[in-house]
N, C-alpha and C positions, 0 to 999 in steps of 0.2 A: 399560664401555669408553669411552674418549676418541675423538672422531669429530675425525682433522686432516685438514687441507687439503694433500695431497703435487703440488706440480706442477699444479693443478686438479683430483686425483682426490681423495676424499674414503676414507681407508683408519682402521679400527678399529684401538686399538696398549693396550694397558695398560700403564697409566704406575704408580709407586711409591707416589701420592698416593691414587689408588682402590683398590690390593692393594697397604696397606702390609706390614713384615713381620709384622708381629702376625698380622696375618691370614693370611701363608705359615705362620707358625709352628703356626698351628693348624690348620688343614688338614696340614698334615704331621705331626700330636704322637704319632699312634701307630706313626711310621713308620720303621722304618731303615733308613737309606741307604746302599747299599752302594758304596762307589765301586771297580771294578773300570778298571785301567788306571792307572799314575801316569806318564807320561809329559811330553806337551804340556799337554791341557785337565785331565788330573785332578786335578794339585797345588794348582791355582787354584780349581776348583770346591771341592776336597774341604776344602780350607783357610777357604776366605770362607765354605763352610756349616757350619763349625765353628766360626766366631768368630761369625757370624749367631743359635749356639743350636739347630741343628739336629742331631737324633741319628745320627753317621756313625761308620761305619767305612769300613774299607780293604782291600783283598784284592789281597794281591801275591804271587808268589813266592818261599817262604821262601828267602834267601840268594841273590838276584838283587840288581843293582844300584839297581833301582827300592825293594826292599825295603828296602835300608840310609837311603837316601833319604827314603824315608816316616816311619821311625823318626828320622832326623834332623830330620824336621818334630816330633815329639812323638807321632806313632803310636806309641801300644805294643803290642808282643805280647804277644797271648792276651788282650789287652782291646780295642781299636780298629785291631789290626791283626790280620789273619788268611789262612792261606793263603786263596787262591781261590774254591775250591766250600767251603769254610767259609763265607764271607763273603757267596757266594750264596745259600747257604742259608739266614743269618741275616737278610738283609736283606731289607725287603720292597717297599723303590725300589731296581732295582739301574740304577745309572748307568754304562751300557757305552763307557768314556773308551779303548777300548784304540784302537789302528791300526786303517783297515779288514782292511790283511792280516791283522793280530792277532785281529781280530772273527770272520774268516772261521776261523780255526783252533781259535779256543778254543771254537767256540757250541754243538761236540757235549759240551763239559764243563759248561758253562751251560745246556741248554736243560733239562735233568732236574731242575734246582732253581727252575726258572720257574714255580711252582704258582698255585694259580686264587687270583687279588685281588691278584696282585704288580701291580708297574709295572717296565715295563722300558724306560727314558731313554735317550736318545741323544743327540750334540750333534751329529749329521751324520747326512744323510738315505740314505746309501750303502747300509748295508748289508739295509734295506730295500728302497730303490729297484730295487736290482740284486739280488734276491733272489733271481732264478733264476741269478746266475753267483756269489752269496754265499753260497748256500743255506740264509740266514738268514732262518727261518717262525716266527715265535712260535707260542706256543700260542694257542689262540682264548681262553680264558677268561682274559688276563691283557690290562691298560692297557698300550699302547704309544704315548711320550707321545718329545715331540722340543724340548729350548730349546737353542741355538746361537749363544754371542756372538759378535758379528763382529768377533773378534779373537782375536789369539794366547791361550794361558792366561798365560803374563807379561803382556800387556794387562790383563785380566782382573782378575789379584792388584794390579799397578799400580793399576788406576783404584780398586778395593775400598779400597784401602791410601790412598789420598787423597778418601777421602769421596766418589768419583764413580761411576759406575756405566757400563758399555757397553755399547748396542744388542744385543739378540737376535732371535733369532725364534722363534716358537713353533710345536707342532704336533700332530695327534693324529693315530695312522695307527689306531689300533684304541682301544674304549672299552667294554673288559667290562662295568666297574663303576658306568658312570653319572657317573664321579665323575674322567674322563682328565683333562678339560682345565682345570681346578680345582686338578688335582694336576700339570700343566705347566708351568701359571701362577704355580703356591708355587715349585716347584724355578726356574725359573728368577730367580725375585725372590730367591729363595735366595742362589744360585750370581753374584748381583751386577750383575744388571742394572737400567740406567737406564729403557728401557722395552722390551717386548717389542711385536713385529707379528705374526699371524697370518699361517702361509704351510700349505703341505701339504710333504711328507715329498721328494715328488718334485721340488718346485718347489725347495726348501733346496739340495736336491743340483745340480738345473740351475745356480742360481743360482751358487752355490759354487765350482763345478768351473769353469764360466766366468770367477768374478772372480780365482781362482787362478791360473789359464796365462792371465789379461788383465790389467787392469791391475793388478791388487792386486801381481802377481810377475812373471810371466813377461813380458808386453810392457812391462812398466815398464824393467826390469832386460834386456831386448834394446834398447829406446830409449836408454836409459842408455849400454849399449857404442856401439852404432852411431855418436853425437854426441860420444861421447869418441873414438873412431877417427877419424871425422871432422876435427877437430881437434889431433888427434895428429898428423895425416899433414900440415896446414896449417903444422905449426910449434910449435905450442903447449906449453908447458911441461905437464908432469903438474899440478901444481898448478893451472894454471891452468884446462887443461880441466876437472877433477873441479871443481873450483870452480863452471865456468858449467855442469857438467853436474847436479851429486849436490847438493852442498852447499846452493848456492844457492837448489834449489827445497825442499828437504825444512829447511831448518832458517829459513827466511825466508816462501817464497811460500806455502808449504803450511800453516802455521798460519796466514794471513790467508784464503786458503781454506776453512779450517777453521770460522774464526772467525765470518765472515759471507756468504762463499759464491765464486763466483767472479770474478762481477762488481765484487766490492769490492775484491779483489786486485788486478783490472786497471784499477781506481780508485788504487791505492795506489799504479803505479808511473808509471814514467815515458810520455809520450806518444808515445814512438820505441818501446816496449817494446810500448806498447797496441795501437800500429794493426802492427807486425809481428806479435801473436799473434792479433788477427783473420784479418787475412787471409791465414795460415799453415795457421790451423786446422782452414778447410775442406779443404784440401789434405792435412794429416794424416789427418781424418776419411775423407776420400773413398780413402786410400792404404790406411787400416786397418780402415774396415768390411766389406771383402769377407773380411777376417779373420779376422774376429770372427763373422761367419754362421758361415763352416768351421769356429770353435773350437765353438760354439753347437751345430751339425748332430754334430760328432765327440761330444760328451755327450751330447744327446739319443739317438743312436742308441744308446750304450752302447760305443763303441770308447773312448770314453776309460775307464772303469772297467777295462772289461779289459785294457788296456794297463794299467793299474794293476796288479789284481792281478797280472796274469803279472811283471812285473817285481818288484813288493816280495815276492812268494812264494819267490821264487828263494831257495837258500841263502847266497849268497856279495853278496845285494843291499846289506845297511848298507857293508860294505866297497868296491864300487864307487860307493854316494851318497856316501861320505868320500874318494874319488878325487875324483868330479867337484866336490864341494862345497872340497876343495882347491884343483883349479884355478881355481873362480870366487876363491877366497880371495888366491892368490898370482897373480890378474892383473895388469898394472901401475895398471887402474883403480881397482881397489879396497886394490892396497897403497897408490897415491895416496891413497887415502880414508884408511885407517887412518891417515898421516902425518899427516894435514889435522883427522882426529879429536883428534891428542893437541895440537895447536896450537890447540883452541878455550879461551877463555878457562874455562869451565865444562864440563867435559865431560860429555857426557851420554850416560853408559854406563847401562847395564841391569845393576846389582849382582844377582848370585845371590839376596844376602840377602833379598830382596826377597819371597821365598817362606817364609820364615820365619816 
């Protein structure tokens, strides 16, 4: 492992150059992977470790929409596509890509094919962590190993698809075989990662469920409306707020961010821009860290999981997140956006095809 300098802390990460794939590939050569789940992460995973050269199958619901899906990618059935407990069965890395809620429902169908030398994968720490409200107990004789890119499964195909690879994490909550984090470290260099970091099972899920309802989505996208109301109410044309709210930072500020960090971005601009987001930004920091404890304290204790499950459990739940995922859609901020989208000179949509 590669020793880097994070901030001043010195943290171990496995980069692609000391476990390249050759080496995944053989650590993995008598292995098949079964990727249960085609949704978000499994298309991407189960795709990049199929063009990688690794032995997968797929296990979906015969005549479900994910199953037509799979087969549209070139799964076929009764050869790399198979119902369910077929695919558990066969497989001896089973990669559990489904929902947490979906995790929690299906593991009395899965845990009887979990036999002693499997591996059982995960790309989120949940259904572990919260195992007394998941009821999700492997068996003790089998590897339970965790890699996590930190990003969407379209992230994921994307960066695969253009020669790059995206940050994960890695992790072993159990190691029958001697042999977990070996077989962590393959699947995820598999599944397309630039480099992985070592975390634990519970830390993945802390971390996650925080960056989720913070910034990654939720306070991003509450910041977002509050400064377009703001300027709505001032006068402002829709164009113009979405402009200095959306646009501006995500297609301009945020790849120099990106690029070289933050300090260079506030290098790149103007010196009315620089010293008003200094001295703003204690003010945000001090307005939004008492926030960020209570989002932090709500995960740790487990009230956020549970508020998970109860809600995605529910029967009538995809149809109320297509309500409210509605209204965010036909707000006037984000029908602003979409207007302001087809007026870039290149647009930069997210083709389907792209899983292909």
């Amino acid at each position: 492992m590669a020793q880097i300098n994070f901030g001043g802390t010195l943290e171990e990460v496995v980069t692609r150059e000391e476990f390249p794939m050759e080496k995944a590939l053989d650590v993995l050569k008598d292995e098949t992977i079964a990727i249960i789940g085609y949704g978000v992460q499994g298309p991407a995973q189960a795709l990049n470790l199929r063009d990688n050269g690794f032995n997968v199958i797929v296990g979906q619901r015969k005549g479900s929409k994910t199953w037509d899906k799979a087969v549209s990618h070139g799964w076929v059935p009764g050869e790399t596509l198979f119902e369910i407990e077929e695919a558990v069965r066969q497989g001896t890395v089973i990669e559990y890509l489904l929902s947490d809620a979906g995790q929690i429902t299906l593991w009395p169908t899965i845990k009887p094919h979990l036999t002693a030398g499997k591996t059982l994968y995960f790309s989120h720490g949940f259904g572990i962590t919260f195992k007394e409200k998941t009821g999700i107990v492997p068996p003790a004789d089998i590897d339970v190993v965790l890699a996590a890119p930190k990003g969407s499964g379209t992230s994921v195909r994307r960066l695969f698809q253009q020669g790059k690879g995206i940050n994960s994490s890695y992790a072993v909550f159990q190691n029958a075989t001697g042999k977990a984090e070996e077989r962590a470290i393959a699947l995820g260099i598999g599944v397309g990662s630039g480099y992985l970091f070592k975390t634990d099972f519970k830390k993945e899920v802390y971390s996650d469920l925080t960056g989720e309802r913070g910034t990654l989505m939720g306070a991003i996208a509450g910041i977002f409306e509050a400064q377009y109301e703001v300027l709505r109410s001032k006068g402002h044309s829709p164009s113009e707020a979405f402009n200095e709210t959306v646009e501006e930072l995500t297609q301009s500020l945020m790849p120099l961010v990106a690029e070289n960090g933050m300090d260079w971005m506030y290098a790149n601009c103007s010196t009315t821009a620089q010293r008003g987001a200094l001295d703003w930004k204690k003010k945000f920091k001090a307005a939004t860290l008492p926030v960020f404890k209570e989002l932090y304290d709500s995960v740790e204790s487990g009230a956020e999981a549970q508020r998970t499950i109860d809600k995605c459990s529910q029967p009538d739940y995809r149809e109320k997140l297509g309500e409210e995922l509605k209204e965010l859609r036909e707000s006037e901020l984000w029908q602003a956006g979409a207007a302001v989208r087809q007026l870039r000179p290149e647009k930069a949509t997210v083709e389907a095809s792209m899983l292909d």
